[in-house]
C-alpha positions in Angstrom: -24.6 -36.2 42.6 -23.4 -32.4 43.5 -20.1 -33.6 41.7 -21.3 -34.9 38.8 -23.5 -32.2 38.1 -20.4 -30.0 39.1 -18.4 -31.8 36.5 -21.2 -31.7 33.4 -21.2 -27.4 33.9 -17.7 -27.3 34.0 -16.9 -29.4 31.1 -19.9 -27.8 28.8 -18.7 -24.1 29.9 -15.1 -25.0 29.1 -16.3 -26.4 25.4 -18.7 -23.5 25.1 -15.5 -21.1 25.7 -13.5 -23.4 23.7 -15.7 -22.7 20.4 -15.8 -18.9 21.1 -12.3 -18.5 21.2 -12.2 -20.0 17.7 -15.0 -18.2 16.1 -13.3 -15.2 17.5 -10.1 -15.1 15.7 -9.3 -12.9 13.0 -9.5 -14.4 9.2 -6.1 -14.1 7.4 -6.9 -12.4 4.2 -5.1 -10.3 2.3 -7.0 -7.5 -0.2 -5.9 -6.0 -3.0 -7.5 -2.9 -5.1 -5.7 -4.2 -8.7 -4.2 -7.2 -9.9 -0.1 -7.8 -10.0 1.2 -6.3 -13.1 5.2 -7.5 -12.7 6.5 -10.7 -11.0 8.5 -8.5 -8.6 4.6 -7.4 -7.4 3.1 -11.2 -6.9 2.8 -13.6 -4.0 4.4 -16.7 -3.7 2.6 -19.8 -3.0 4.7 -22.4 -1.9 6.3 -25.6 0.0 10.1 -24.8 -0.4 10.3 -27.6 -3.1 7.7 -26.1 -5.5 6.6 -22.8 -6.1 4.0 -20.8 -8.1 3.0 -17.5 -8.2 0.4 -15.4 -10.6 0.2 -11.6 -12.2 -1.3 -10.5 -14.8 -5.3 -8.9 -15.1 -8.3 -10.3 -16.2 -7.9 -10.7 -19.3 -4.3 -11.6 -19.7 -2.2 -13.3 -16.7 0.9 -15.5 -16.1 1.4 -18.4 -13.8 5.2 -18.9 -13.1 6.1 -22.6 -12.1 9.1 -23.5 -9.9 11.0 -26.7 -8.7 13.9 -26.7 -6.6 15.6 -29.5 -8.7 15.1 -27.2 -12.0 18.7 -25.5 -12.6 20.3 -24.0 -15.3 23.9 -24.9 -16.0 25.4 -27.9 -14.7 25.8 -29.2 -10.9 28.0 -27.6 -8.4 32.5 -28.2 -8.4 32.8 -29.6 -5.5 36.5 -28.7 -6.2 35.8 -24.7 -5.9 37.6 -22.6 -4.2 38.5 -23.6 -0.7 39.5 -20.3 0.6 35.9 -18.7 -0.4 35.1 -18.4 2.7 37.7 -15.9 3.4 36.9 -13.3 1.0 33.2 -12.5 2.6 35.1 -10.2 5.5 36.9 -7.8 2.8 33.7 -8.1 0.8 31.3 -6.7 3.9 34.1 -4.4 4.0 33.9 -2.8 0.8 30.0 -3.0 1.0 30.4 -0.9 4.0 32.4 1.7 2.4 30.4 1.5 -1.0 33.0 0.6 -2.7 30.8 -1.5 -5.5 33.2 -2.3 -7.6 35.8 -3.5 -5.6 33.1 -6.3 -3.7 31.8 -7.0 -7.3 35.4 -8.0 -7.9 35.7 -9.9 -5.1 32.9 -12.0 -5.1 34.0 -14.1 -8.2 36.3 -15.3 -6.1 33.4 -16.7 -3.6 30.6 -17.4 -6.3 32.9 -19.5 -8.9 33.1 -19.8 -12.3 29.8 -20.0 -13.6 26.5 -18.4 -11.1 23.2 -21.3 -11.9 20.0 -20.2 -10.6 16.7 -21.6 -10.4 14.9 -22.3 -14.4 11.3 -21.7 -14.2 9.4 -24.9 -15.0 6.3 -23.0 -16.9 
């Protein structure tokens, strides 16, 4: 009977420490003082397939939509260059002596013929 008694305090202390510990964490909130003017400003909500952010005020504000199948331009030459790969070295290289315009240069030879990036979707 001592046991089972034992038992009952035990398990209601360790369910009353339990709920504590949970009522005692933090919130995650963020708190701004004004509204996101620029897109560069926002926060992204997301998955990693979709996307979505807003800026704006209260009387005028965007919502930017975003899908990872949404591209401009056409799918990716699997036939690119082979030797891409090689070109990153010199290209860290002239990063690392801020020499801008010879890495822009070389980075055609990495990126291909035509750069696609993400269309928004609305």
């Amino acid at each position: 009977m001592k046991s089972l008694i034992f038992r009952v305090i035990l398990l209601c202390l360790v369910c009353f420490l339990i709920a504590h510990s949970v009522n005692a964490q933090s919130p995650h909130e963020l708190w701004y003082s004004q509204p996101a003017e620029y897109f560069e400003e926002t926060l992204m909500l997301g998955n990693g397939k979709m996307g979505a952010t807003v800026f704006g005020g209260i009387d005028v504000d965007s919502i930017y939509l975003n899908d990872i199948t949404l591209w401009t331009g056409e799918p990716v030459n699997p036939a690119m260059n082979p030797d891409a790969h090689s070109f990153i070295p010199r290209i860290r290289e002239a990063l690392a002596n801020e020499d801008y315009a010879l890495a822009d240069s070389l980075q055609h030879f990495v990126q291909g013929s035509f750069s696609q990036s993400y269309a928004p979707l609305g």
